[in-house]
N, C-alpha and C positions, 0 to 999 in steps of 0.2 A: 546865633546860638541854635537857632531852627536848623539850619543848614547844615551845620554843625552835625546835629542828628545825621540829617538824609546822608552824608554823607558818610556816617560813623555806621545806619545801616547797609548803606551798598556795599564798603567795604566787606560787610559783617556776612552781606551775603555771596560774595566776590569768594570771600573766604572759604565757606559753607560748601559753595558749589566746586570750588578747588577740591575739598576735601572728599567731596563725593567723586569726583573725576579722579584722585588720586588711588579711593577706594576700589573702582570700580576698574583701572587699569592695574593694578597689587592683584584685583581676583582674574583678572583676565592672563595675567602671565603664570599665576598659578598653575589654572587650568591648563594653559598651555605646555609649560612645565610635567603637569602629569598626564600627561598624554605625549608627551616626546618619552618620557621615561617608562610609559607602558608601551609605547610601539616597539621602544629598544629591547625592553628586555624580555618582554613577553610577545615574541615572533609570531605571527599568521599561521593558525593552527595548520599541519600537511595532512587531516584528517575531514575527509567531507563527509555528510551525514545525507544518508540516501532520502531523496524526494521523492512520493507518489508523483507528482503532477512532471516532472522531468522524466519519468524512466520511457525508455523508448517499448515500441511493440515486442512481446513476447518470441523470440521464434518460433512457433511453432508450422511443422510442415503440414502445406495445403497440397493435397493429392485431386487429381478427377480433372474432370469437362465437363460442359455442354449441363448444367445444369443439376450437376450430381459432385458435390464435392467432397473430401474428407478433413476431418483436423485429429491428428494424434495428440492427446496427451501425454505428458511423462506420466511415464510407467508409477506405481503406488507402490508401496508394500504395510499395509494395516491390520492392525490385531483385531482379532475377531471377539466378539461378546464370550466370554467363558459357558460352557455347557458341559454334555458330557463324555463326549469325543475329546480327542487328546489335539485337535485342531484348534493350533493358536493364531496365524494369521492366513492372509491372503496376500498374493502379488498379483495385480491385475494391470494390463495395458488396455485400454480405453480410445477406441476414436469416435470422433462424432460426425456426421451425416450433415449438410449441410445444402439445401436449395442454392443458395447467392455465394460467390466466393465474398459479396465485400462483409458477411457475417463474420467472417475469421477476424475483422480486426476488434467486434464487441467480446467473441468469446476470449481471444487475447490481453483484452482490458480487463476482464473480469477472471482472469484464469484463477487467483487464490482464492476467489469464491466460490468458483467450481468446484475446484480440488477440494475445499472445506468441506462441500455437501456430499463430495461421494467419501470423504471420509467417517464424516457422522452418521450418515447410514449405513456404510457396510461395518460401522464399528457395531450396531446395534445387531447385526443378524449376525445367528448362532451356526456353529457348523452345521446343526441335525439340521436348522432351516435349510441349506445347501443340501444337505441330500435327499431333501423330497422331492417330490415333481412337480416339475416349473417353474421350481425357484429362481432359476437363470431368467427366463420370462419376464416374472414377478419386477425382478431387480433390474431389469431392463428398464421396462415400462416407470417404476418409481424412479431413478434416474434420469431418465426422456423426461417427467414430468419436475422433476426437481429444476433441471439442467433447464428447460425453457423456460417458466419462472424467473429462472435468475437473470440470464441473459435479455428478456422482454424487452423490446419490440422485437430484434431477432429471435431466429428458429431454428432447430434440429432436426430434424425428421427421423434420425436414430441414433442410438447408442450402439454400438459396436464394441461385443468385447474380445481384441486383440488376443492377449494372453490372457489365460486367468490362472492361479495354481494357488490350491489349499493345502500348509503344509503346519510343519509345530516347530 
């Protein structure tokens, strides 16, 4: 009669553990299941989403020797702070002065921070600002110091402005 038990629970648990192994291969084909029917029918997007850490170096052209290098930026065209000249923006081409050529590859890396900073400053100055004396100067030098700032440890030595043209 004892026996009887032990043996009426091994079955019982023989059973139990059936029932869980039966559970647990039912959710396994499931899953499998939906996932053969998402691969099939919802195909590998043909749309890649741009990565900072993947994009390669900027091009931008490195001019000079011997210790005297240049780097052109693309050219800008930004509106100017409203005043009371009829001057609404500027087009400006921009190169930078550089000691080491291997700095061309931090201002590279960091070129849409550049470009941010000389956009937010010459958004702020007004045309009358441009026609006093020294303002080219002025916005040189603010520039030169924005521009090293950003780029730190590398260096600039100048700003160089290419073209510049104020029109409306």
């Amino acid at each position: 009669m004892f026996e009887d038990k032990i043996e009426i629970n091994k079955s019982e648990q023989q059973i139990t553990f059936l029932g869980y192994l039966w559970r647990t291969l039912l959710t396994l084909a499931l899953l499998l299941a939906l996932v053969l029917t998402y691969l099939m029918f919802f195909p590998k997007s043909k749309i890649t989403l741009p990565s900072f850490e993947d994009k390669t170096e900027q091009n931008l052209p490195l001019t000079g020797q011997d210790g005297l290098y240049f780097v052109e930026l693309p050219s800008m065209k930004i509106n100017l702070k409203p005043g009371e000249s009829n001057y609404t923006y500027i087009e400006i081409s921009i190169a930078l002065e550089l000691s080491k050529a291997s700095d061309k590859k931090d201002i590279s890396a960091l070129l849409p921070r550049i470009q941010d900073a000389i956009n937010i400053y010459l958004r702020e100055v007004s045309s009358s600002e441009l026609q006093e004396s020294g303002s080219l100067y002025r916005m040189k030098e603010a520039l030169l110091e924005r521009i090293n700032f950003l780029i730190a440890p590398a260096h600039i030595n100048d700003v160089l402005f290419k073209e510049l043209f104020v029109g409306q």
